[in-house]
C-alpha positions in Angstrom: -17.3 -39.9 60.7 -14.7 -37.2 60.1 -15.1 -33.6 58.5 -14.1 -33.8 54.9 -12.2 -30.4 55.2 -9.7 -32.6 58.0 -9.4 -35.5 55.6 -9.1 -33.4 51.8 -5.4 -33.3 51.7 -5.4 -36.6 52.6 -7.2 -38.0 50.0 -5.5 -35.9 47.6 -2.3 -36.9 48.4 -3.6 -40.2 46.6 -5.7 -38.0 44.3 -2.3 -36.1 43.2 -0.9 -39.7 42.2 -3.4 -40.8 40.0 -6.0 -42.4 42.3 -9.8 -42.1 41.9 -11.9 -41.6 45.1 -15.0 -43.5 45.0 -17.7 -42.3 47.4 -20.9 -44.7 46.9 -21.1 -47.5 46.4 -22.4 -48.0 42.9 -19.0 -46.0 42.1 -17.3 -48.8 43.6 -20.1 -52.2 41.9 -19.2 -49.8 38.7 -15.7 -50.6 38.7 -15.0 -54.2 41.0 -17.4 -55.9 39.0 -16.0 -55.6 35.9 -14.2 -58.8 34.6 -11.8 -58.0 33.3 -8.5 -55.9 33.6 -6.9 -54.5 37.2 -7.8 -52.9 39.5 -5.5 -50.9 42.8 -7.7 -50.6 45.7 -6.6 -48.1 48.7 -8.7 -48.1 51.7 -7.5 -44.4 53.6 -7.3 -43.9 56.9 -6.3 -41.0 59.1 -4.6 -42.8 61.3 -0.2 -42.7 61.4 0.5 -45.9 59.4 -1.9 -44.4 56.4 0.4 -41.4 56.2 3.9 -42.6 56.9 3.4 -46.3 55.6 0.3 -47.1 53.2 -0.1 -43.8 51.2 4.0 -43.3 50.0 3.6 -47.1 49.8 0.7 -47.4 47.4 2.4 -44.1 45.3 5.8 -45.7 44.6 4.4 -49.0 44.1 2.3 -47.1 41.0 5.5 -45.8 39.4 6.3 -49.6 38.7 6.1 -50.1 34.6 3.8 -52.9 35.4 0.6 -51.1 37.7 -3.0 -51.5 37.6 -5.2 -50.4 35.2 -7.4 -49.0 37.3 -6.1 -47.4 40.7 -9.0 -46.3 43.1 -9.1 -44.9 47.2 -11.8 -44.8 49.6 -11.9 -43.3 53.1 -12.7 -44.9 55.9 -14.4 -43.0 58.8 -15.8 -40.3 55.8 -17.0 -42.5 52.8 -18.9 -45.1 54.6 -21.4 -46.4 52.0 -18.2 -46.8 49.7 -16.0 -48.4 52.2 -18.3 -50.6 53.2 -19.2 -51.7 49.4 -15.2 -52.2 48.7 -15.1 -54.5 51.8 -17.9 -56.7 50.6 -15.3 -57.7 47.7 -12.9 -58.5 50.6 -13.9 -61.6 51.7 -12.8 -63.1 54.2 -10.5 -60.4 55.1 -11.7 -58.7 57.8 -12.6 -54.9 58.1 -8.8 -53.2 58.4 -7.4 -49.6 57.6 -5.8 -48.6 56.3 -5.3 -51.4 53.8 -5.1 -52.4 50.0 -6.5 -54.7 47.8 -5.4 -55.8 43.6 -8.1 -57.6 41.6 -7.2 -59.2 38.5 -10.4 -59.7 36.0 -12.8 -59.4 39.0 -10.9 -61.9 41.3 -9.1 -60.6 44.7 -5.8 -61.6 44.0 -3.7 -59.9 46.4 -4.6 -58.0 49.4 -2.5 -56.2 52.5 -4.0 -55.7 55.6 -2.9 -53.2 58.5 -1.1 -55.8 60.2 0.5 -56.1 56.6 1.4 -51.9 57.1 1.9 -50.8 60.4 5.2 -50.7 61.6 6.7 -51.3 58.2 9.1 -49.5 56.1 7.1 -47.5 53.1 9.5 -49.4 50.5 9.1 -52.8 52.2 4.9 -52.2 52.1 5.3 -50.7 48.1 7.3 -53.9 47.6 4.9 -56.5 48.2 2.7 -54.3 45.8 5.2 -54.4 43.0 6.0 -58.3 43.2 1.5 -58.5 43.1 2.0 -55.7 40.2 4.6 -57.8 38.1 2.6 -61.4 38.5 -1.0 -60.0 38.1 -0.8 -56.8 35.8 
């Protein structure tokens, strides 16, 4: 697990644009099993591809006109009982941060995966998001 202090501005960064952090899980039951409505999921990460690719990502893909109604982070490596409730929603994706997941009335409908982020351009990454964003929201 990493220190909170080490991973603050990270999560604000998401926190600055909108985002909810979720840190249990009945935080995160309170708001995936609703049916209805849609929800951004962000699984942080400390790791590179979180803060050049997946976090600028998920923030211009927001400024769309057509976005989520809900937008929501969790942390991986400091909100465990969280992270590990969002992933149960992510079958049969495997565990993977960072990454990011749109629900449409309780359904996954759209999810990215690190393999999805690594290595990618921000835009390219906030892209996919935006063409999810447009059909789903």
């Amino acid at each position: 697990m990493y220190p909170v202090h080490l991973t603050r501005p990270m999560a604000q960064e998401l926190e600055n644009e909108g985002f909810t952090s979720l840190t249990t899980a009945e935080e995160v039951a309170n708001i995936l099993d609703k049916k209805e409505g849609t929800v951004f999921v962000v699984i942080n990460s400390v790791c590179g591809c979180a803060a050049s690719n997946a976090r600028p990502a998920a923030i211009a893909a927001t400024k769309n006109e057509k976005h989520p109604d809900h937008l929501i982070t969790v942390f991986a490596g400091v909100d465990k009982e969280a992270v590990d409730k969002v992933r149960t929603y992510l079958f049969p994706y495997l565990p993977s941060s960072p990454s990011m997941a749109v629900f449409k009335n309780g359904q996954l409908v759209q999810m990215l995966e690190r393999a999805d982020i690594e290595g990618k351009p921000a835009q390219m990454v906030a892209n996919k998001l935006i063409v999810a964003f447009e059909e789903y929201c």
